[in-house]
N, C-alpha and C positions, 0 to 999 in steps of 0.2 A: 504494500500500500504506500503509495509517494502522497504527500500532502505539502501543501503549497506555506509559505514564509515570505514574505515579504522584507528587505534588510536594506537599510543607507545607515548613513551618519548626519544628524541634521548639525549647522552652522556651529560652530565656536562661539561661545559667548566670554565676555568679561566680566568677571565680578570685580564691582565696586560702585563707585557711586557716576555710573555713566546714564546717558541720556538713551530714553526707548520710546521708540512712537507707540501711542497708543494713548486714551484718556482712562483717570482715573478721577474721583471725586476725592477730598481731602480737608483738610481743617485748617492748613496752610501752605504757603508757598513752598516748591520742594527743589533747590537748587542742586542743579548736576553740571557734570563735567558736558560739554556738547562734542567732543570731538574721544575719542578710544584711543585713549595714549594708554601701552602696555604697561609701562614703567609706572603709573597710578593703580593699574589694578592689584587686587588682594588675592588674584590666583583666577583659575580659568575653570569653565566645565564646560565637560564637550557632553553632549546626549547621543547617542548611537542609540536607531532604534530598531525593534521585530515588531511585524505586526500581520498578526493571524487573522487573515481572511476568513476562514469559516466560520471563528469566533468572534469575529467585528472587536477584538482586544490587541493593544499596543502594549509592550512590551518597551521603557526606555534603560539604560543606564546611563549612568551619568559619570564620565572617565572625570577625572581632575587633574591629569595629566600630559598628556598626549595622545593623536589620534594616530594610529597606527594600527596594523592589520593584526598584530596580537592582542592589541583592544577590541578589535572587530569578533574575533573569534572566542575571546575569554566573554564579551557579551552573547555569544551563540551557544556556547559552553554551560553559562548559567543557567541561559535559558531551560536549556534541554534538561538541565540535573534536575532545576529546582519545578517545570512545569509540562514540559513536552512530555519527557517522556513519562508523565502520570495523565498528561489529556490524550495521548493516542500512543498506547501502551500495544497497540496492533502495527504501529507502522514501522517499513523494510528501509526506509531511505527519505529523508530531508529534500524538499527543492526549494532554494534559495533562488529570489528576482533580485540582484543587485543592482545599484548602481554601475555605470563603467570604469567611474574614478573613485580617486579617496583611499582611503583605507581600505576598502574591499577591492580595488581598480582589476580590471579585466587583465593588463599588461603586468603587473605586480609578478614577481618571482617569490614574494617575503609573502603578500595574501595567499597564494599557494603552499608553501611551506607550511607556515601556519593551520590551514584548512586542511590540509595532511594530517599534521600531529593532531586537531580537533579528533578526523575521523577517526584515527589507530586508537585515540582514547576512547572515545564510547561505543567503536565495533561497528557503525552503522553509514551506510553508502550517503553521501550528497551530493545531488546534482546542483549544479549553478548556470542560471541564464542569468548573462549579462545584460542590462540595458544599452544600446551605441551611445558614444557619447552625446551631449547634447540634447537627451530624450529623460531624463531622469524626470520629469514631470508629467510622463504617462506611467511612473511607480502608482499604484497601489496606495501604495504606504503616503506619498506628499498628500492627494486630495482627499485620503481619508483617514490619517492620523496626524500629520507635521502640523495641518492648517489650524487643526483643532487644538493643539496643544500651543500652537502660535499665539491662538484666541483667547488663552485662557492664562498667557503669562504680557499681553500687549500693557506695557503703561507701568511694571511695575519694578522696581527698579532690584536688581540681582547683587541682593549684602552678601548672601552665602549660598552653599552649593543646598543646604538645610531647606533654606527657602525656595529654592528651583526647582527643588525637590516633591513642597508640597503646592505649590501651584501646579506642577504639572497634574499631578494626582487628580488635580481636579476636573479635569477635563473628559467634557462628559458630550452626548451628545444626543438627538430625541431617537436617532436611530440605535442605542444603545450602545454606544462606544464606550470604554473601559480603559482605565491607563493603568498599569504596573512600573512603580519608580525604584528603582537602587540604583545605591553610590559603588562603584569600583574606584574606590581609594587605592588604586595600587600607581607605580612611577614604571611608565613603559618607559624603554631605549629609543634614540631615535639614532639614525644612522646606521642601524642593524644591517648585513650584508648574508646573502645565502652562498652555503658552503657550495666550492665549486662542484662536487659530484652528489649535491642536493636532489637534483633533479632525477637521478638514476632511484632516489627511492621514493618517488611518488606513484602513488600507484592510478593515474589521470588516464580516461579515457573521452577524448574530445567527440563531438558529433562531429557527423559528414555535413551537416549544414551549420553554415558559419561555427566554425569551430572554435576561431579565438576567444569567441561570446560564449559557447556552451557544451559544457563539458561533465564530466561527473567524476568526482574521487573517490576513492575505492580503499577500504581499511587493509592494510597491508602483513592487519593478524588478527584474529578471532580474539577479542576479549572476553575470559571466562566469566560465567554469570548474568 
C-alpha cells in the first residue's frame, strides 16, 4: 500500500522584534525594526512541513538551526516514529511530493544520502516525485497548509520559537484542517560533503519517465521487528 505525503520547507523566519505584515488590534503603539538585519535577531526558526492529504493534517517542525536535508529527513523521521506508522500500520512504502529545491532539492547528493540512511533505518521503501523547478505552488501542501498557517501567525511579531510554536497550533480551518507543532532543537552542519563512493551504497531506483524528478529508495537491509 503506497500513500501519499506531501513535504517542502516553508521561509526562514527571524526572531526578534522585526516588522510583519499583517493587522493586529492592540492597546498601544508597537514599534519594530522595519528592515531584517540578522545581527539584531535573537536566533532563527525555520518550519519544515508534512502534510497528509487523506487526513487534511499538517505536520510542522520547527529547526532553530539550519535548513539542511538532514533536517528535512530527521522531520520525516519523526514523523513516521511518533504518527505514520501508528495511522497506516498497513503500509509497504512512503511517496513523498517534494519540492525541487531546498533542503529536499531534486539535484542534492546530501538529500539522497540522507533519505538513504532514513530508509535503512525504518526498513521501509520511499518513493519521491519531484516538483520542476519553478512549480512548487501547484504542492498540495502551499494552498492547503502554508497559506493557512501564514493566516494564523500575519501581524504578530516572532519573540521566541515558544510562540511560533503556539500560533501555528492554531491554525484551523472550516474544512477541518489540523496542525501538529514540535521544536527540533538540534545544530545541523552546514557545509557537509558526500563520501566519494556514497553513491555505490544507495540502493535508488529512478523511473523511465523523467527520472531526475522521480525515483524511489530502496532499504538496503531488512530491519528486525
Amino acid at each position: 500500500m503506497n500513500w501519499k505525503l506531501h513535504k517542502t520547507c516553508y521561509s526562514l523566519e527571524l526572531l526578534g522584534n522585526f516588522y510583519r505584515d499583517g493587522q493586529l488590534f492592540t492597546r498601544a503603539m508597537i514599534k519594530t525594526f522595519d528592515h531584517d538585519f540578522p545581527s539584531f535577531a535573537d536566533g532563527v526558526v525555520i518550519p519544515h512541513g508534512l502534510y497528509d492529504l487523506k487526513r487534511n493534517c499538517g505536520y510542522l517542525h520547527l529547526g532553530t538551526s539550519r535548513d539542511t536535508s538532514e533536517f528535512a529527513c530527521d522531520s520525516l523521521e519523526d514523523w513516521w516514529l511518533r504518527f505514520g506508522r501508528n495511522l497506516y500500520p498497513q503500509a509497504s512504502s512512503i511517496l513523498l511530493l517534494c519540492d525541487g529545491g531546498g533542503s529536499n532539492s531534486s539535484r542534492t547528493h546530501l538529500f539522497k544520502d540522507d533519505l538513504q540512511n532514513f530508509v535503512d533505518r525504518v526498513g521501509m521503501p520511499v518513493r519521491v516525485t519531484h516538483y520542476p523547478p519553478y512549480t512548487s505552488k501547484y504542492n498540495p501542501i502551499e494552498h492547503r497548509l502554508f497559506c493557512h498557517v501564514t493566516r494564523a501567525c500575519r501581524g504578530v511579531i516572532f519573540k521566541s520559537v515558544a510562540l511560533v510554536k503556539e500560533l501555528m497550533e492554531k491554525t484551523r480551518t472550516r474544512t477541518g484542517l489540523s496542525v501538529v507543532v514540535d521544536i527540533l532543537d538540534r545544530v545541523y552542519e552546514t557545509g557537509r560533503k558526500v563520501a566519494v563512493d556514497a553513491k555505490r551504497t544507495w540502493n535508488l531506483v529512478r523511473d523511465a519517465f523523467l527520472p531526475l524528478w522521480n525515483y524511489r529508495m530502496l532499504p538496503n537491509r531488512k530491519i528486525p521487528g
